[in-house]
C-alpha positions as CSV (number, residue, x, y, z in Angstrom):
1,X,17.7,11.0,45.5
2,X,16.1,7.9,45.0
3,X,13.3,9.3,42.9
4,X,15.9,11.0,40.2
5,X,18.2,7.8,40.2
6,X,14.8,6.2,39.1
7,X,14.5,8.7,36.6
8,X,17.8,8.8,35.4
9,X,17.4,4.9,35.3
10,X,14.3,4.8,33.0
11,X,15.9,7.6,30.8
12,X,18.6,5.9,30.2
13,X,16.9,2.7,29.0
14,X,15.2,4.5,26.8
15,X,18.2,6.0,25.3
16,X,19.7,2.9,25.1
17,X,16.2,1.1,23.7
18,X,16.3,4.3,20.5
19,X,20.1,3.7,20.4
20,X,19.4,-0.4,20.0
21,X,17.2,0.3,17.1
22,X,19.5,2.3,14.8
23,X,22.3,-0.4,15.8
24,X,19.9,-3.6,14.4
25,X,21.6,-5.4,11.8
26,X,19.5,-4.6,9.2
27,X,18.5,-1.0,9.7
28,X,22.0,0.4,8.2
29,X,21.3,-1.0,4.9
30,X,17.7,-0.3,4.9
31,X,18.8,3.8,5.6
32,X,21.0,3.1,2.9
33,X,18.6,1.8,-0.1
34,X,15.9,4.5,1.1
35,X,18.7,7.3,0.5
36,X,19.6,5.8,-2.9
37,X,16.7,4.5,-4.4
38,X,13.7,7.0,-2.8
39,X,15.9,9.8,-2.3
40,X,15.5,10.1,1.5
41,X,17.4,12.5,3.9
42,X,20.0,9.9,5.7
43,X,20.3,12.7,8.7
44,X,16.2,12.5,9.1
45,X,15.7,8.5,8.7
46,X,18.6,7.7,11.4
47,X,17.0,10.7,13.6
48,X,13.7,9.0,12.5
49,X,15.4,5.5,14.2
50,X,16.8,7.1,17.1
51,X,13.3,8.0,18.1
52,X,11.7,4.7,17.4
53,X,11.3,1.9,19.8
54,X,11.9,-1.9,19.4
55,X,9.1,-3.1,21.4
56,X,9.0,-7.2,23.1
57,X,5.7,-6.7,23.7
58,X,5.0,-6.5,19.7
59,X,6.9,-9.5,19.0
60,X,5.1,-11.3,21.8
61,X,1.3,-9.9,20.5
62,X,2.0,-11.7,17.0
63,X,3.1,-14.7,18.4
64,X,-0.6,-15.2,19.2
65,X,-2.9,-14.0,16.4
66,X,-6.6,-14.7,17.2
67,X,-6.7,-16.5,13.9
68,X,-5.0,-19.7,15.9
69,X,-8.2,-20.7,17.6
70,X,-10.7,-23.0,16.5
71,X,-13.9,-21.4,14.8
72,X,-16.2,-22.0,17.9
73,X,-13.9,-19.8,20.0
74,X,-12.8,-17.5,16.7
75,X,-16.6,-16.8,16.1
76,X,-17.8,-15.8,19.3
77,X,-15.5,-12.2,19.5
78,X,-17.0,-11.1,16.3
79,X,-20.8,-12.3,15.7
80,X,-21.8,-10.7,19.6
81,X,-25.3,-8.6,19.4
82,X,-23.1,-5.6,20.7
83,X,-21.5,-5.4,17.5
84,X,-24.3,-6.1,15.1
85,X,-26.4,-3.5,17.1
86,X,-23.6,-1.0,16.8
87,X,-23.0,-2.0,13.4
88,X,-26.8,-1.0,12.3
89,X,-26.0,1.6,13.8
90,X,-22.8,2.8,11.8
91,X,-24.7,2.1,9.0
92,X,-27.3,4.5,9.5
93,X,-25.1,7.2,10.5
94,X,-23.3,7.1,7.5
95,X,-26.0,5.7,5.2
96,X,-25.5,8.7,2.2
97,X,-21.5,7.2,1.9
98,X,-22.1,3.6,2.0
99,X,-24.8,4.0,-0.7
100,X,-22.6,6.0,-2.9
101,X,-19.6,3.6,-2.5
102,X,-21.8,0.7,-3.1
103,X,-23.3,2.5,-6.4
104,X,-19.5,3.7,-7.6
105,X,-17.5,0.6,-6.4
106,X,-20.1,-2.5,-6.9
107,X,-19.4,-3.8,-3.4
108,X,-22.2,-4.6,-0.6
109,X,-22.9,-2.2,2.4
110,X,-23.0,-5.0,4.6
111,X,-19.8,-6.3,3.9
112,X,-18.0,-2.3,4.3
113,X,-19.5,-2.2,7.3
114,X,-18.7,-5.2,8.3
115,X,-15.3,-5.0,7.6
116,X,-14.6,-2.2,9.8
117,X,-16.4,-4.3,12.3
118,X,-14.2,-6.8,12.6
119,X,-11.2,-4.4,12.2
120,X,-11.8,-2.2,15.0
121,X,-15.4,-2.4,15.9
122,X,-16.4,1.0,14.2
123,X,-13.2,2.8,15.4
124,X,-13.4,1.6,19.2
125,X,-10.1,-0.2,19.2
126,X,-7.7,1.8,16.4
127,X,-4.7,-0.3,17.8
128,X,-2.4,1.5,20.5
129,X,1.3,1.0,18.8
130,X,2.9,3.4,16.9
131,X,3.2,2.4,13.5
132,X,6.5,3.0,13.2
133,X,8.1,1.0,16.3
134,X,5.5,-2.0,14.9
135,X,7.1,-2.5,11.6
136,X,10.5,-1.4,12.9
137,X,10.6,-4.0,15.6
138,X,8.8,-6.6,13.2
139,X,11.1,-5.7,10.2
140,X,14.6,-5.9,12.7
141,X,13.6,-8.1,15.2
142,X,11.0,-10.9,13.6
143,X,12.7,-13.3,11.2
144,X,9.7,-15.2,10.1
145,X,8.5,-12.5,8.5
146,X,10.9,-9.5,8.6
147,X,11.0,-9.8,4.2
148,X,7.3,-9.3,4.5
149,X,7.6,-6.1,7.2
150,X,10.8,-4.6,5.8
151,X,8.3,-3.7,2.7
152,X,5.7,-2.4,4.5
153,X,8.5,0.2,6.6
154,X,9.4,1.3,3.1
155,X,6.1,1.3,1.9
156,X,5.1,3.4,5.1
157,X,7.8,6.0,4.9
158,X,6.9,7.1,1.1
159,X,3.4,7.1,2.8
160,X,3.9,9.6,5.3
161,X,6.1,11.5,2.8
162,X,3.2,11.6,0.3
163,X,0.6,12.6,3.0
164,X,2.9,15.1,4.9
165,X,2.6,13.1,7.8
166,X,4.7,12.6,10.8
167,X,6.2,8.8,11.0
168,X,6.0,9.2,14.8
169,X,2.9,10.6,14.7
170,X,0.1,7.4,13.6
171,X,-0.7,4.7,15.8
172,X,-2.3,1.2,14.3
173,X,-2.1,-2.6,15.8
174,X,0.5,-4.5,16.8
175,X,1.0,-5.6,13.0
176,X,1.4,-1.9,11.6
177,X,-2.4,-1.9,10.3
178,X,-3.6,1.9,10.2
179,X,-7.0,3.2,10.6
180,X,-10.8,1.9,11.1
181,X,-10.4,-0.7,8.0
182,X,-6.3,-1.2,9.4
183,X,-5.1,-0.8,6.4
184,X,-1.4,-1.8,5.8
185,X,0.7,0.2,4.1
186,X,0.8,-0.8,0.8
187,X,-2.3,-1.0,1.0
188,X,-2.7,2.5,1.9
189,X,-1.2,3.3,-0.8
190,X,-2.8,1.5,-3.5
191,X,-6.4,1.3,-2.1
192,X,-6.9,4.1,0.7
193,X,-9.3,6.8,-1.6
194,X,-10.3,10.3,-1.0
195,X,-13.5,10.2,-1.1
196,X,-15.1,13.2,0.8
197,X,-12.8,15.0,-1.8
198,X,-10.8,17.5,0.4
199,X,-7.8,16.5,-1.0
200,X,-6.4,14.1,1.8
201,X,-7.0,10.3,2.5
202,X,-8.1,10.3,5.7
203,X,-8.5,6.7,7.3
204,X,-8.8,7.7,10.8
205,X,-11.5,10.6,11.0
206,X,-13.4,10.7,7.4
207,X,-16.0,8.4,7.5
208,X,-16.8,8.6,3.4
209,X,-12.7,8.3,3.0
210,X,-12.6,4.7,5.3
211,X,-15.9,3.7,3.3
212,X,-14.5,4.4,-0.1
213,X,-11.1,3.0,0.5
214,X,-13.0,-0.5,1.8
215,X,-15.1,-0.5,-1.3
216,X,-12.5,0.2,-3.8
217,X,-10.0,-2.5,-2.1
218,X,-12.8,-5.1,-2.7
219,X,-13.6,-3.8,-6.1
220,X,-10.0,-4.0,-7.1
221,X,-10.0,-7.7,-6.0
222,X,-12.9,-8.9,-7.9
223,X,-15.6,-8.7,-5.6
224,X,-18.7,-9.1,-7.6
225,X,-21.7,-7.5,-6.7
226,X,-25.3,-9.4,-5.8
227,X,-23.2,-13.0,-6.5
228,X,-23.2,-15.3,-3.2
229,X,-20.5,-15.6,-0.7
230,X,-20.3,-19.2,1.2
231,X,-23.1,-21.6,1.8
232,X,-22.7,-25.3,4.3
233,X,-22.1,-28.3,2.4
234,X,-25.5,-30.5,3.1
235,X,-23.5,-33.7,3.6
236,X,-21.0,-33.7,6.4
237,X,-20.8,-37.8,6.3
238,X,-17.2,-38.0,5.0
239,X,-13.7,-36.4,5.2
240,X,-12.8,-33.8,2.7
241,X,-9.8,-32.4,3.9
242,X,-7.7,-33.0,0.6
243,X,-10.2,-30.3,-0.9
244,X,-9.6,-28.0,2.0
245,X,-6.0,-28.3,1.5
246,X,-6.2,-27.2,-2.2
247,X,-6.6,-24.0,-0.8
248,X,-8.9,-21.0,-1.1
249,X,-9.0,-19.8,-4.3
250,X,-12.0,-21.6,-6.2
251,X,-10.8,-23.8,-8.5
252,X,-13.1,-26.9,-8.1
253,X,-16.3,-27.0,-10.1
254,X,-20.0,-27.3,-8.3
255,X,-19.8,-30.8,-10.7
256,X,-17.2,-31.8,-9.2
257,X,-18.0,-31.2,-5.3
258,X,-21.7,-33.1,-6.7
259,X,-19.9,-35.7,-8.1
260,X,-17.5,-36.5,-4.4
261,X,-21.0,-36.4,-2.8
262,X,-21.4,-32.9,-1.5
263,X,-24.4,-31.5,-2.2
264,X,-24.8,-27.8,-4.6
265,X,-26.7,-25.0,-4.2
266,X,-28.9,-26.0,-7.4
267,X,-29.0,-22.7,-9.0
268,X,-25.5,-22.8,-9.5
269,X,-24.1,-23.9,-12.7
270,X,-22.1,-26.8,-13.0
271,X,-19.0,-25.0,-14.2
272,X,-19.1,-22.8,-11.3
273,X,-15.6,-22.4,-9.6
274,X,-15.3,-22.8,-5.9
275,X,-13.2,-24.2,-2.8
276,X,-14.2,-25.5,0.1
277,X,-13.1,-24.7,3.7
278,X,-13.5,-26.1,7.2
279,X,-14.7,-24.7,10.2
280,X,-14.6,-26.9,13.7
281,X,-16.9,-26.8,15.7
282,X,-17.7,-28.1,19.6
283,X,-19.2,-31.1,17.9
284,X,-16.7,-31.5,14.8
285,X,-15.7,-29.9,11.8
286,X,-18.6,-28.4,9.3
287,X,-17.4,-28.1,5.2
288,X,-18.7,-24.9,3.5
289,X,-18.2,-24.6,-0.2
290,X,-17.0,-20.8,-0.7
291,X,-17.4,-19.2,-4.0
292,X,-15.7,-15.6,-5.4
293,X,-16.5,-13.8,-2.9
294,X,-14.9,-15.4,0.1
295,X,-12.1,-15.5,-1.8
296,X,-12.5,-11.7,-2.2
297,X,-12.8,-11.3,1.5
298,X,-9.8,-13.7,2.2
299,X,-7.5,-10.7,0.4
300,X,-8.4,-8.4,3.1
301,X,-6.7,-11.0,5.7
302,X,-6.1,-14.6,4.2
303,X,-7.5,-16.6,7.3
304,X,-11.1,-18.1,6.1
305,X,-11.7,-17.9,10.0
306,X,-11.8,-14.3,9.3
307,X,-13.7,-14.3,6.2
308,X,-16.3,-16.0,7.7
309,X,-16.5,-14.4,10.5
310,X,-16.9,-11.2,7.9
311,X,-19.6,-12.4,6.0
312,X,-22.0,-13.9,8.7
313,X,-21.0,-10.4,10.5
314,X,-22.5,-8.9,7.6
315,X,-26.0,-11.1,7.2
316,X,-26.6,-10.7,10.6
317,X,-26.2,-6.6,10.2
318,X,-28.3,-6.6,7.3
319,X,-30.8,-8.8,8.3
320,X,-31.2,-6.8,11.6
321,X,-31.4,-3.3,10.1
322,X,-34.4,-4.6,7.7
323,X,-36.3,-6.2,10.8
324,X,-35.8,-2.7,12.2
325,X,-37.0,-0.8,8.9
326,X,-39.9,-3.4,8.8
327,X,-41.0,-2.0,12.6
């Protein structure tokens, strides 16, 4: 007896936990404008929210984004030999794509793979959630950002209508990202390729597909091909936080950053655009003037933490595999 009134118990909250979601101020209208402006079934999206889950532990995971820490503890999960070794390793497994997306899109090998490194170290951590009780809960139940999320649920339900997928059915983070490159969304949507060419974009299983949809994001944000990404700023002496607070799109000339006493890569020209960023480390904060590029990266997730992190992901991989093509 005690066993099946435990049972009954648990099904019960779960009832009530599906029941919670399609009673969410919120979720009515939302039903509403997918039936009138995408033309959904209202029977299958409120069975669709019956089945989905609003999930506390979610709302608690991005409370607490890794991107909060301070660059000496942010660098240390990414730049391990673990993950450079493995990422050689990815590389060379899937060599044949990375040089045809780096030929078709104009973006660096290194930076694909490290992308998907940082992501979900090469496919080892996909993200447990399902995508739909992530941007449901976020989208109903997070007010910072529920604008934000509420687009990408929309976004996401023509997505699984395009591919003939499931809702239910794909699991991502905590944040709704999908795939080995955890792509959001709209993202998906606009970027995600299919480039094995069987007719389906496949961010989970098709190696050449998660390749070609990395390359073809960067591509379509500018990234420019052989043109540097960051380099330190020599003098350290002052404060330059004012720059760092213009933000991280370049917009301040090499002559400029000479001229406040910061010292330029000299083959730059004077007119080059850039920004400036700050990392802190155990024994204070080191300036790094960022160029293009780390802008580009800084598209993929707008924390320069994470850009960085990218990038010096990427040297390291690419210096590693050469040392190993040397012996």
């Amino acid at each position: 007896m005690r066993i099946l009134a435990s049972l009954l118990f648990a099904i019960c909250i779960t009832a009530s936990a599906h029941a919670d979601m399609l009673d969410r101020p919120g979720v009515s209208e939302f039903i509403d404008e997918m039936v009138q402006q995408q033309g959904f079934d209202r029977a299958a999206l409120e069975q669709l929210f019956r089945n989905t889950e609003m999930r506390d532990d979610i709302i608690a995971a991005i409370t607490r984004p890794a991107e909060g820490k301070p660059w000496f503890e942010y660098r240390p999960l990414f730049l391990t030999q673990a993950r450079i070794r493995e990422g050689v390793d990815f590389w060379n497994k899937n060599a044949a794509a990375l040089a045809a997306a780096e030929k078709k899109y104009g973006v660096s090998a290194a930076i694909i793979v490290a992308i998907i490194g940082v992501e979900t170290r090469y496919g080892q951590h996909r993200g447990r959630y399902r995508v739909m009780d992530a941007l449901a809960t976020l989208a109903f139940g997070y007010p910072q950002r529920a604008p934000f999320f509420r687009s990408q649920l929309s976004e996401y339900l023509l997505m699984t209508r395009e591919e003939r997928v499931d809702p239910l059915s794909l699991t991502g983070s905590y944040a709704g990202a999908m795939g080995l490159p955890q792509f959001m969304p709209s993202s998906f949507r606009s970027f995600a390729v299919d480039f094995d060419h069987d007719g389906r974009r496949d961010l989970w299983e098709s190696r050449a597909d998660i390749i070609g949809s990395v390359a073809n994001y960067f591509a379509q944000h500018q990234w420019k091909f052989g043109e540097p990404v960051a380099f330190r700023a020599i003098n350290n002496s002052g404060n330059y936080d004012d720059l760092v607070a213009q933000g991280l799109k370049p917009a301040i000339t090499a002559r400029e950053l000479t001229n406040l006493g910061i010292n330029i890569d000299p083959t730059l020209p004077a007119s080059q655009p850039a920004a400036l960023v700050r990392m802190d480390t155990e024994n204070g904060p080191e300036y790094w003037v960022a160029l293009n590029n780390f802008y580009v990266i800084t598209r993929y997730n707008r924390s320069p933490l994470y850009a960085m992190a990218v990038w010096q992901l990427s040297e390291a991989i690419l210096s590693t595999r050469a040392e190993q093509e040397k012996g």
